[in-house]
Z-matrix of the N, CA and C atoms (Angstrom, degrees):
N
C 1 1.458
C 2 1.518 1 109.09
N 3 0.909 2 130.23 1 172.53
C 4 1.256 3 149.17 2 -153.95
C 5 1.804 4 117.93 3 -167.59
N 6 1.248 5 129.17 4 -168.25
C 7 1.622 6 124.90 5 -143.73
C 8 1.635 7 86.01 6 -115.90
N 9 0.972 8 122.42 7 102.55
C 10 1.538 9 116.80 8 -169.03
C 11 1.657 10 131.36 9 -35.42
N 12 0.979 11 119.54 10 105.96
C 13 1.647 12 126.90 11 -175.42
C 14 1.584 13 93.00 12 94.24
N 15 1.797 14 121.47 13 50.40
C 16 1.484 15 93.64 14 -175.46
C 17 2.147 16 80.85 15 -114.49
N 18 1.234 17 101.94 16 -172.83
C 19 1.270 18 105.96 17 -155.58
C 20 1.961 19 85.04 18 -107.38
N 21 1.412 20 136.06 19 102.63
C 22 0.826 21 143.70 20 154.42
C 23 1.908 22 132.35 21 -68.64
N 24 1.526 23 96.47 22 109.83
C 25 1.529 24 94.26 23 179.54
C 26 1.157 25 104.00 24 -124.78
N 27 1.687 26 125.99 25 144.13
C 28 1.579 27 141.06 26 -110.98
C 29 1.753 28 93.10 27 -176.77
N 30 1.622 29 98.36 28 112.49
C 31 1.735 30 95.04 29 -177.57
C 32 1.753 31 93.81 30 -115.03
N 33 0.951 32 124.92 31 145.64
C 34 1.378 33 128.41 32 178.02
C 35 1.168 34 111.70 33 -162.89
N 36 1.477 35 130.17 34 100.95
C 37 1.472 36 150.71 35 130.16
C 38 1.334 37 95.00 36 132.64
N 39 2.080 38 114.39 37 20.48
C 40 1.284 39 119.37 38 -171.03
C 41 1.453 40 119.92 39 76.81
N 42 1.283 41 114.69 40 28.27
C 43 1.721 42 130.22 41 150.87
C 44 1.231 43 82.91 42 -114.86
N 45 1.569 44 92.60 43 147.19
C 46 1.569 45 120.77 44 162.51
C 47 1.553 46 120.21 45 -106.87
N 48 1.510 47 130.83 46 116.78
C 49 1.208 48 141.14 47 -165.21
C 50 1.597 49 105.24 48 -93.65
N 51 1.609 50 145.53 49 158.21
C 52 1.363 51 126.71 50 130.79
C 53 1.637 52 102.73 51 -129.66
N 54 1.272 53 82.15 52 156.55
C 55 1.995 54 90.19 53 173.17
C 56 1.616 55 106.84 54 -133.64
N 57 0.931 56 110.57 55 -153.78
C 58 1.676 57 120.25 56 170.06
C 59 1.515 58 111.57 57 -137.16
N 60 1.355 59 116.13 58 120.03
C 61 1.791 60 118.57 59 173.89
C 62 1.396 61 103.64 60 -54.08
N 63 1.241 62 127.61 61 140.91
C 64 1.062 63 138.33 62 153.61
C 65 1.616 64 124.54 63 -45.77
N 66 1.325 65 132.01 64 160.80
C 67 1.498 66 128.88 65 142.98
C 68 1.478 67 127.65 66 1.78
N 69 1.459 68 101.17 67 -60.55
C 70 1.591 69 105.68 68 -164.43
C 71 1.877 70 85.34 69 -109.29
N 72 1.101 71 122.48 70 54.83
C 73 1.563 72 96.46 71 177.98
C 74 1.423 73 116.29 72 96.31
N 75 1.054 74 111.13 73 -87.77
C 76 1.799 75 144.24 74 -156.71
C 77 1.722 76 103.61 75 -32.63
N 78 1.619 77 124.64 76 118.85
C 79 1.428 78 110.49 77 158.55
C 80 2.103 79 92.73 78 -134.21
N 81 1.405 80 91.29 79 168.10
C 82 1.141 81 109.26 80 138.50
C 83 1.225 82 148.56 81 -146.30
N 84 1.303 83 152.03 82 -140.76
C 85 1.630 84 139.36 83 179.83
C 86 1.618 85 88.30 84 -170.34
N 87 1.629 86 102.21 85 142.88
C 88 1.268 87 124.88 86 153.20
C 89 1.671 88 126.94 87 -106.97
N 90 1.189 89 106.68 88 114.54
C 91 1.189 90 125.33 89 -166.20
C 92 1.656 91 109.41 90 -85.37
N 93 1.243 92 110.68 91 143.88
C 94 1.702 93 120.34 92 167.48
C 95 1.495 94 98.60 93 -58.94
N 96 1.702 95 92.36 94 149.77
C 97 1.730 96 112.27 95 -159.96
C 98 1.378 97 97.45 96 -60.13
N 99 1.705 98 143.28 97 142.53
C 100 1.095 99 140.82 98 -149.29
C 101 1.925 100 99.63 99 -149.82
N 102 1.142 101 109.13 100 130.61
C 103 1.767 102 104.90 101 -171.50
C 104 1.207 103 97.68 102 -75.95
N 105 1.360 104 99.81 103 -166.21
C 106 1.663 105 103.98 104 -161.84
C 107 1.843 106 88.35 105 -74.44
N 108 1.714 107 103.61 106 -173.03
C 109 1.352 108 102.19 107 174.86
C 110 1.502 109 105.00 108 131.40
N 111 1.287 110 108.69 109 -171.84
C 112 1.867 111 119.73 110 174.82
C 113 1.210 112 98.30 111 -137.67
N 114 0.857 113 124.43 112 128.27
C 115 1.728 114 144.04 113 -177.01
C 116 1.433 115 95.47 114 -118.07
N 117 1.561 116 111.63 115 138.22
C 118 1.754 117 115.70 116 148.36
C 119 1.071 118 106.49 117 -83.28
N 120 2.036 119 85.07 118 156.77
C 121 1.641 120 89.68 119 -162.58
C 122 1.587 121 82.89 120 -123.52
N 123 1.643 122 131.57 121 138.66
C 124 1.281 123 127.21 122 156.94
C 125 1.636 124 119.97 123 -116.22
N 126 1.282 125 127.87 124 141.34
C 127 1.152 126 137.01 125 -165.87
C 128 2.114 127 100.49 126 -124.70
N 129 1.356 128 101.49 127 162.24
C 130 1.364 129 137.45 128 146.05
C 131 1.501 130 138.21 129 -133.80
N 132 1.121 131 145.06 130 -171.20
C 133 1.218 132 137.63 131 147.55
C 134 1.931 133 93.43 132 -161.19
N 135 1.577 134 84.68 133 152.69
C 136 1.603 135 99.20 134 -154.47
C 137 1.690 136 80.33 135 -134.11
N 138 1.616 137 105.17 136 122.35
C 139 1.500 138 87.51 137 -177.73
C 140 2.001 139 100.52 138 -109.82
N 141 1.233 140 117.39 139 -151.45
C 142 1.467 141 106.75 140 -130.43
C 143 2.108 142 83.73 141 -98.64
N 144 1.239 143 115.38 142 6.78
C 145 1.418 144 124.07 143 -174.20
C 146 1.543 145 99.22 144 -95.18
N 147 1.544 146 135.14 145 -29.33
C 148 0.856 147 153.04 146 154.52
C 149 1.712 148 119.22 147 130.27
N 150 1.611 149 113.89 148 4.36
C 151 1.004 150 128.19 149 -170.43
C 152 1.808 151 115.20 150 -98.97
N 153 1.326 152 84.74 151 130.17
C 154 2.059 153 108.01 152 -160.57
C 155 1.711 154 106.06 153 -86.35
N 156 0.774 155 89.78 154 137.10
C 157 1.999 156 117.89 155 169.99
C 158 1.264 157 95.97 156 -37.93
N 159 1.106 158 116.27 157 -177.99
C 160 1.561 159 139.32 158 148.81
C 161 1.576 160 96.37 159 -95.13
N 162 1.405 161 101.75 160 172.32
C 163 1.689 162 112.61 161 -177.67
C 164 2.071 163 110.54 162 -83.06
N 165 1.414 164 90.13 163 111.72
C 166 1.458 165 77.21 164 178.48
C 167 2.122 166 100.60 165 -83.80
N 168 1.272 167 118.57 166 169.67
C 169 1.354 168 130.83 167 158.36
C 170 1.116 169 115.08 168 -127.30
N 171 1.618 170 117.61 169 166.54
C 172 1.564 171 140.66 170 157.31
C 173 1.339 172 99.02 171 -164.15
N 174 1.428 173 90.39 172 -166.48
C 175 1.439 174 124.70 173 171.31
C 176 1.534 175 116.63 174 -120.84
N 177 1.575 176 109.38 175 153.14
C 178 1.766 177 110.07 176 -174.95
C 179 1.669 178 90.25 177 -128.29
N 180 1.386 179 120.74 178 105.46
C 181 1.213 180 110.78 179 165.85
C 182 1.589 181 109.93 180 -86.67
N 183 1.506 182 101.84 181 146.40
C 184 2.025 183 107.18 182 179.93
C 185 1.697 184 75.64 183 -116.53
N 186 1.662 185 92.47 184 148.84
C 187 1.486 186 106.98 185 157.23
C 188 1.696 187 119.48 186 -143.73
N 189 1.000 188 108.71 187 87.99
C 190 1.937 189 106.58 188 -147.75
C 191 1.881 190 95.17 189 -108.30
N 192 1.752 191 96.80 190 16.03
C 193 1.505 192 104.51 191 164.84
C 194 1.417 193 130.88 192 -106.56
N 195 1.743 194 118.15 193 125.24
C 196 1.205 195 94.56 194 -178.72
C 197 1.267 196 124.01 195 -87.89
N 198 1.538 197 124.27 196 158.85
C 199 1.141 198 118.03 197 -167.44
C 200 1.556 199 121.68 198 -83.23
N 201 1.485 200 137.84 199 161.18
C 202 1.088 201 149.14 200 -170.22
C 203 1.539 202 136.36 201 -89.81
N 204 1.033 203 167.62 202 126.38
C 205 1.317 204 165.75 203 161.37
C 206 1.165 205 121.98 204 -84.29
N 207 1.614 206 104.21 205 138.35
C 208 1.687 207 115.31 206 155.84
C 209 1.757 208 108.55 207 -127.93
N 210 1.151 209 102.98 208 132.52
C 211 1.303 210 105.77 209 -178.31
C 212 1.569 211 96.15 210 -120.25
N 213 1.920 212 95.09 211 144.02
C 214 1.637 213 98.22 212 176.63
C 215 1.648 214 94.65 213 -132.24
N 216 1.597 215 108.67 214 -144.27
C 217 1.469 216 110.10 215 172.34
C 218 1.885 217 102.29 216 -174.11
N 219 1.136 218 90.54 217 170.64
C 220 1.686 219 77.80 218 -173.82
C 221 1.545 220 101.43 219 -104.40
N 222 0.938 221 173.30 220 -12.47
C 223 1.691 222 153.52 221 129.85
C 224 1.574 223 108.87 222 -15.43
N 225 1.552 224 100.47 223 168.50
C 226 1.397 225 106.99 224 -173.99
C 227 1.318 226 101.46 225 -96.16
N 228 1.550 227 133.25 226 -4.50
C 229 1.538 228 121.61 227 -174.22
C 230 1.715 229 95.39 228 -154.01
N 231 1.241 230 94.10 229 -172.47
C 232 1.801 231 99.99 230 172.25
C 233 0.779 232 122.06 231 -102.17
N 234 1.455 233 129.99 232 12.78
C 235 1.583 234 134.39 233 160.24
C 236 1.120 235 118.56 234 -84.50
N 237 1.532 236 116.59 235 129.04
C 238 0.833 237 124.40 236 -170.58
C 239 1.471 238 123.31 237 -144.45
N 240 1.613 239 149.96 238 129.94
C 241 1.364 240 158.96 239 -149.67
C 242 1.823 241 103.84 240 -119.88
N 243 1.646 242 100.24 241 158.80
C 244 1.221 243 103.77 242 -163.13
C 245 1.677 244 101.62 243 -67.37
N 246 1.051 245 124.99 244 163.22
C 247 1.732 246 137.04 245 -177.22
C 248 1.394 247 108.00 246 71.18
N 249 1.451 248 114.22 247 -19.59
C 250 1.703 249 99.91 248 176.62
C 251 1.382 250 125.27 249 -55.50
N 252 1.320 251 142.88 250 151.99
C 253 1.876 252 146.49 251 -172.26
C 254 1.221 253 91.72 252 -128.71
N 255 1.531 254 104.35 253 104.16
C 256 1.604 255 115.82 254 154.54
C 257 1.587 256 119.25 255 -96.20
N 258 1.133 257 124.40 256 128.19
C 259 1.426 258 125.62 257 -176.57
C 260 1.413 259 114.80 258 -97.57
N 261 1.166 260 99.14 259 108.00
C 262 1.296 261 110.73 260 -161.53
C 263 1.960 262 124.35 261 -86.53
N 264 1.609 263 129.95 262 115.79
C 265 1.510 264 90.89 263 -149.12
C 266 1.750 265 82.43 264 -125.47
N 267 1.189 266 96.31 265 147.20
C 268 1.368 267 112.49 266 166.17
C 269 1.510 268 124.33 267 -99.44
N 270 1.102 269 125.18 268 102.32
C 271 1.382 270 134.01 269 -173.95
C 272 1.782 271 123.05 270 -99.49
N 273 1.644 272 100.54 271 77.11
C 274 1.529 273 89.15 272 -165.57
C 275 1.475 274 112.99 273 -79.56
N 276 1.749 275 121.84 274 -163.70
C 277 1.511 276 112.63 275 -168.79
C 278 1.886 277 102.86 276 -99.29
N 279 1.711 278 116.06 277 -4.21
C 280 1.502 279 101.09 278 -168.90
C 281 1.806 280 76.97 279 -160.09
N 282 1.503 281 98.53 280 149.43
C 283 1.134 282 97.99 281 167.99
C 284 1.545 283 143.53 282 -43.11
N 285 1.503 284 104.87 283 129.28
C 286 1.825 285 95.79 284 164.41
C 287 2.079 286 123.78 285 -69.22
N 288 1.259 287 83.46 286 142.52
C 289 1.627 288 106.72 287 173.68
C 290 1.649 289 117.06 288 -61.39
N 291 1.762 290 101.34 289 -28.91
C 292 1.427 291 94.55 290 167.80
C 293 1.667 292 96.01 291 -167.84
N 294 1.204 293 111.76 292 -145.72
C 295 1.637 294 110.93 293 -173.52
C 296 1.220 295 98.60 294 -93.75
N 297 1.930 296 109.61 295 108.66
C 298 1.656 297 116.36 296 162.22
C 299 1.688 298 113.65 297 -45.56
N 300 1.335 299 97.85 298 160.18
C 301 1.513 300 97.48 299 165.44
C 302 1.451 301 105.89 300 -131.41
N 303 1.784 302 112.40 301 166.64
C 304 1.605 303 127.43 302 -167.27
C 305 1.865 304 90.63 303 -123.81
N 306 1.500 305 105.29 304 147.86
C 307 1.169 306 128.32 305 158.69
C 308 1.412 307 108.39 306 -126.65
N 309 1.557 308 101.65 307 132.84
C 310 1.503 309 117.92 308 -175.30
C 311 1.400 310 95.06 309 -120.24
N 312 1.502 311 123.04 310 123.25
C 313 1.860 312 128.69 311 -154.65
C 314 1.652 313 68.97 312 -123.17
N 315 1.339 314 111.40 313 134.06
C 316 1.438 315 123.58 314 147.57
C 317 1.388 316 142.67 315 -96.94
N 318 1.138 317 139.50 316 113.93
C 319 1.469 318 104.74 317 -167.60
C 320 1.771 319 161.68 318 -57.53
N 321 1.802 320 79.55 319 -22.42
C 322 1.080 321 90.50 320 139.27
C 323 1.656 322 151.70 321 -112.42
N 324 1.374 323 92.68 322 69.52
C 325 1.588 324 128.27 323 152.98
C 326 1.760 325 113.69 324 78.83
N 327 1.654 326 108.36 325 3.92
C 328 1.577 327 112.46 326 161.13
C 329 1.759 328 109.55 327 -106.16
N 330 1.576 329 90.74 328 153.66
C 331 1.369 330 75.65 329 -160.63
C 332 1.738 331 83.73 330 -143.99
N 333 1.192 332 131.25 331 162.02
C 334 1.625 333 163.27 332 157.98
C 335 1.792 334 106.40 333 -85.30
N 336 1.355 335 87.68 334 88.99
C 337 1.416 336 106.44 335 164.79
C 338 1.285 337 143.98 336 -97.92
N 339 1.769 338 114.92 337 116.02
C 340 1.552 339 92.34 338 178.32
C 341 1.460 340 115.72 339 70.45
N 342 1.543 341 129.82 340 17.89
C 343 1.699 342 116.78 341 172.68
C 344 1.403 343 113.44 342 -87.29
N 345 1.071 344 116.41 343 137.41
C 346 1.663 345 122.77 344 147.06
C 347 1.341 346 128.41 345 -32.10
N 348 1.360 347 91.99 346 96.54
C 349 1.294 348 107.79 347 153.48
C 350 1.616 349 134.63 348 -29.70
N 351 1.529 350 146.67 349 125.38
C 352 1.712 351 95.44 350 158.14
C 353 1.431 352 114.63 351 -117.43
N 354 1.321 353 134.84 352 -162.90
C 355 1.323 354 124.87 353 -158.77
C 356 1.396 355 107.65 354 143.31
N 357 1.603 356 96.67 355 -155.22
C 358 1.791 357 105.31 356 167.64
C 359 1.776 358 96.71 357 176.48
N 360 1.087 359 122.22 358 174.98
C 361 1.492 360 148.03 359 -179.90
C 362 2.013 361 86.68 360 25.99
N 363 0.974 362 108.81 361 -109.97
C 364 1.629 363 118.09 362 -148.62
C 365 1.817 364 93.10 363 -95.85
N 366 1.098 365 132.14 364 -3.84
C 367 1.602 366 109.65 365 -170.29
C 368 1.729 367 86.82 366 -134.58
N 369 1.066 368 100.25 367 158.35
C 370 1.879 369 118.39 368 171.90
C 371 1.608 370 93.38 369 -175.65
N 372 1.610 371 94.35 370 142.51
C 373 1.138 372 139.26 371 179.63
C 374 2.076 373 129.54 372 -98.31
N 375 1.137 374 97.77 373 136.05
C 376 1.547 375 72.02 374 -179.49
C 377 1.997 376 89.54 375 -149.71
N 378 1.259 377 94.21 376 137.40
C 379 1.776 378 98.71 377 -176.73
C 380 1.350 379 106.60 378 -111.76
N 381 1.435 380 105.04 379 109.51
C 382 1.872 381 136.03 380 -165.99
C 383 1.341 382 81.92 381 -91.90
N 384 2.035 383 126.47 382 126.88
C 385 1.292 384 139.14 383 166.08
C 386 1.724 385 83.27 384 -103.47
N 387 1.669 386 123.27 385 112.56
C 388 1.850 387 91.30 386 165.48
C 389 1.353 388 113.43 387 -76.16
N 390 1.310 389 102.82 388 147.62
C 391 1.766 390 114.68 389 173.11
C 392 1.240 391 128.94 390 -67.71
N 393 1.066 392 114.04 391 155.80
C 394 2.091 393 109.66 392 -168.66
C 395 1.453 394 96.19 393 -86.36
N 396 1.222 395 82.85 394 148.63
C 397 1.945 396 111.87 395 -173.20
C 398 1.559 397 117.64 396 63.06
N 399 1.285 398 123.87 397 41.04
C 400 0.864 399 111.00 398 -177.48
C 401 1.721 400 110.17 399 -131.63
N 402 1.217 401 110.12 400 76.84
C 403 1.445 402 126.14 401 -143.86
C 404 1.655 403 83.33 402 -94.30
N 405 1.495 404 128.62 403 138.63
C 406 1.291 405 127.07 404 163.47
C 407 1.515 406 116.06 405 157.39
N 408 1.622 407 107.45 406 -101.97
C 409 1.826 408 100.27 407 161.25
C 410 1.738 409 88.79 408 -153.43
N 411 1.386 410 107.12 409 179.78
C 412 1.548 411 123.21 410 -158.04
C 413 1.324 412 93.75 411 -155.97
N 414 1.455 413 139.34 412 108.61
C 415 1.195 414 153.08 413 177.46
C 416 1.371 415 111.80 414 -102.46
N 417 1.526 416 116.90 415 125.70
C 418 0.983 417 108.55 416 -172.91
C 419 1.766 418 119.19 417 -125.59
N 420 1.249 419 114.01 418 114.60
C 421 1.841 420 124.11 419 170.27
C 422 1.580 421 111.06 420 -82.83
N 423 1.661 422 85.95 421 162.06
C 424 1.662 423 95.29 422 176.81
C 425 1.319 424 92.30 423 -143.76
N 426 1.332 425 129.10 424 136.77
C 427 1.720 426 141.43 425 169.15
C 428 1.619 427 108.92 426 -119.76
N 429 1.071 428 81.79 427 145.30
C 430 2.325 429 83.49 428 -173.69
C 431 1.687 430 80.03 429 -168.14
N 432 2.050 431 103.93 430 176.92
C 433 1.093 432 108.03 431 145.50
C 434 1.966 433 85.77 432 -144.20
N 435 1.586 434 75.08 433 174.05
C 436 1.565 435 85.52 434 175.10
C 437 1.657 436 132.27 435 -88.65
N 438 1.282 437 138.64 436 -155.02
C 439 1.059 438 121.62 437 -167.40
C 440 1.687 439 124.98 438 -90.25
N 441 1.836 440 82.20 439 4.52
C 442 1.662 441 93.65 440 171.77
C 443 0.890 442 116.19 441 -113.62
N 444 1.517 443 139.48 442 8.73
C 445 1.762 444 150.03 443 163.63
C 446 1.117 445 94.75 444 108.14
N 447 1.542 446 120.26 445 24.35
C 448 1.656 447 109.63 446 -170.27
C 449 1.680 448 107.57 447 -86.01
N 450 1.470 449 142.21 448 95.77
C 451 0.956 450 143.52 449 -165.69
C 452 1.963 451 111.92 450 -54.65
N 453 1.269 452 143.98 451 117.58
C 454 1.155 453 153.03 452 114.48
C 455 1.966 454 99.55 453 3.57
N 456 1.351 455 100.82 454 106.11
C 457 1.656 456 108.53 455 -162.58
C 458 1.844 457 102.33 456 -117.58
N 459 1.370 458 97.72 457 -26.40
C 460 1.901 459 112.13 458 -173.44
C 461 1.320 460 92.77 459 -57.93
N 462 1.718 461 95.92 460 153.67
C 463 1.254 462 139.97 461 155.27
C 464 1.257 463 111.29 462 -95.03
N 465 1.147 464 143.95 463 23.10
C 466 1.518 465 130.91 464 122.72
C 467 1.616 466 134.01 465 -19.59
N 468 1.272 467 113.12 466 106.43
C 469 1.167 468 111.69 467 -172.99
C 470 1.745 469 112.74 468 -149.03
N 471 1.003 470 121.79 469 157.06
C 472 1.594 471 133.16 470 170.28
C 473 1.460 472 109.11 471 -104.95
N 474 2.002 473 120.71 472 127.94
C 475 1.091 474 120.09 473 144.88
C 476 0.971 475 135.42 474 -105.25
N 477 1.289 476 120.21 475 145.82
C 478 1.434 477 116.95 476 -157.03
C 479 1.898 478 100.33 477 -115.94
N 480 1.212 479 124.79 478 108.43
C 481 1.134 480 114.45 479 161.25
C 482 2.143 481 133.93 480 -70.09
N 483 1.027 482 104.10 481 90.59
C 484 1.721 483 114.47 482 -177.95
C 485 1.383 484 121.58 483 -65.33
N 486 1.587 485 123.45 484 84.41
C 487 1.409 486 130.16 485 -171.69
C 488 1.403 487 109.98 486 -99.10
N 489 1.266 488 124.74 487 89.10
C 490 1.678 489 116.21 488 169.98
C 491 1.884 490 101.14 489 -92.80
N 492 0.816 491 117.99 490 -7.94
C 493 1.722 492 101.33 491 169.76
C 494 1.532 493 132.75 492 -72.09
N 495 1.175 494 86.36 493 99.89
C 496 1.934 495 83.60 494 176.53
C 497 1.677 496 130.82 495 -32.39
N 498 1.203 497 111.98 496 162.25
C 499 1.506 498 88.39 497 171.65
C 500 1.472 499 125.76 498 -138.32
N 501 1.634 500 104.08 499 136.81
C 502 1.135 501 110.28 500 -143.91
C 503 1.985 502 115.27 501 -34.06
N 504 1.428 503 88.91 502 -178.72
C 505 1.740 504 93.87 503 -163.87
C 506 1.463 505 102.23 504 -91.35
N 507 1.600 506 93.07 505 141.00
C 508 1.432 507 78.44 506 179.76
C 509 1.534 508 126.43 507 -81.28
N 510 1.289 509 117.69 508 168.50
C 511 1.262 510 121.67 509 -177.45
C 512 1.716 511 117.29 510 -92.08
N 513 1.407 512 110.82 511 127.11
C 514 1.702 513 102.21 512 -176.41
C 515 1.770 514 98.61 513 -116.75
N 516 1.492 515 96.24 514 154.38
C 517 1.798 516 99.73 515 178.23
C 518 1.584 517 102.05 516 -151.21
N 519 0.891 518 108.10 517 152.09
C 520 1.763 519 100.60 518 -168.26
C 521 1.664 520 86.78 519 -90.43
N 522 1.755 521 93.02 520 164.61
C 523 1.258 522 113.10 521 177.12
C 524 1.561 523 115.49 522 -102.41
N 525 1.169 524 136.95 523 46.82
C 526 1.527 525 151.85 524 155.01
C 527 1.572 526 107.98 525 8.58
């Protein structure tokens, strides 16, 4: 904000912008398209007597990247039987904006939609009980965005193969 109706000039990435504060203060400026990054930002305001601000500063972070995933699990393989709890973790590259969610697609045709994750900044967790009878594979997504609305777009995913069938007995025959 600024001194209401004062004449605001705004240098950022080394262009110089001006606008006019509004009534109550309030301006803003639209800046040429800017890559990702942190730019300083420097300001004045010059009000209508002709006398200038001191220099305000910040920073303008752009983030026009979306962020990335690694998903692991805690077992030693992807097989997996009914009652087993795999903890499933999503490790993206920049913080989430709020609580990602996981879809677990089964193959046979029920599926874990859309749950909450839990966690915070770059890691979330999710604890997979597999369900009985559901012998086949279990694919697993993660959706989030980051703290700039940048949506999580990868096909990153875990399959999980689900074997509850025993296997058959073996056969013995003497060696004569």
């Amino acid at each position: 904000t600024a001194e209401a109706n004062a004449r605001v000039t705004v240098t950022v990435n080394n262009a110089t912008y001006t606008t006019t504060a509004d009534g109550s203060g309030n301006w803003s400026i639209t800046t040429a398209t800017l890559p990702s990054g942190t730019y300083s930002v420097i300001a004045t305001a010059t009000d209508a007597a002709g006398n200038t601000s001191a220099v305000g500063t910040g920073n303008l972070v752009i983030d026009t990247k979306a962020p990335t995933v690694v998903l692991t699990h805690s077992g030693s393989d992807l097989i997996v039987r009914d009652a087993d709890t795999e903890t499933i973790t999503a490790t993206f590259s920049e913080s989430m904006t709020a609580t990602p969610t996981i879809t677990i697609a089964l193959s046979n045709g029920t599926s874990i939609i859309a749950a909450a994750l839990s966690g915070s900044g770059t890691t979330w967790t999710y604890p997979w009980n597999v369900p009985a009878g559901s012998d086949g594979t279990a694919t697993v997504t993660v959706a989030g965005s980051d703290l700039a609305g940048n949506a999580y777009a990868g096909t990153t995913n875990l399959v999980f193969t689900i074997d509850n069938t025993a296997p058959t007995e073996p056969v013995v025959t003497s060696a004569n």
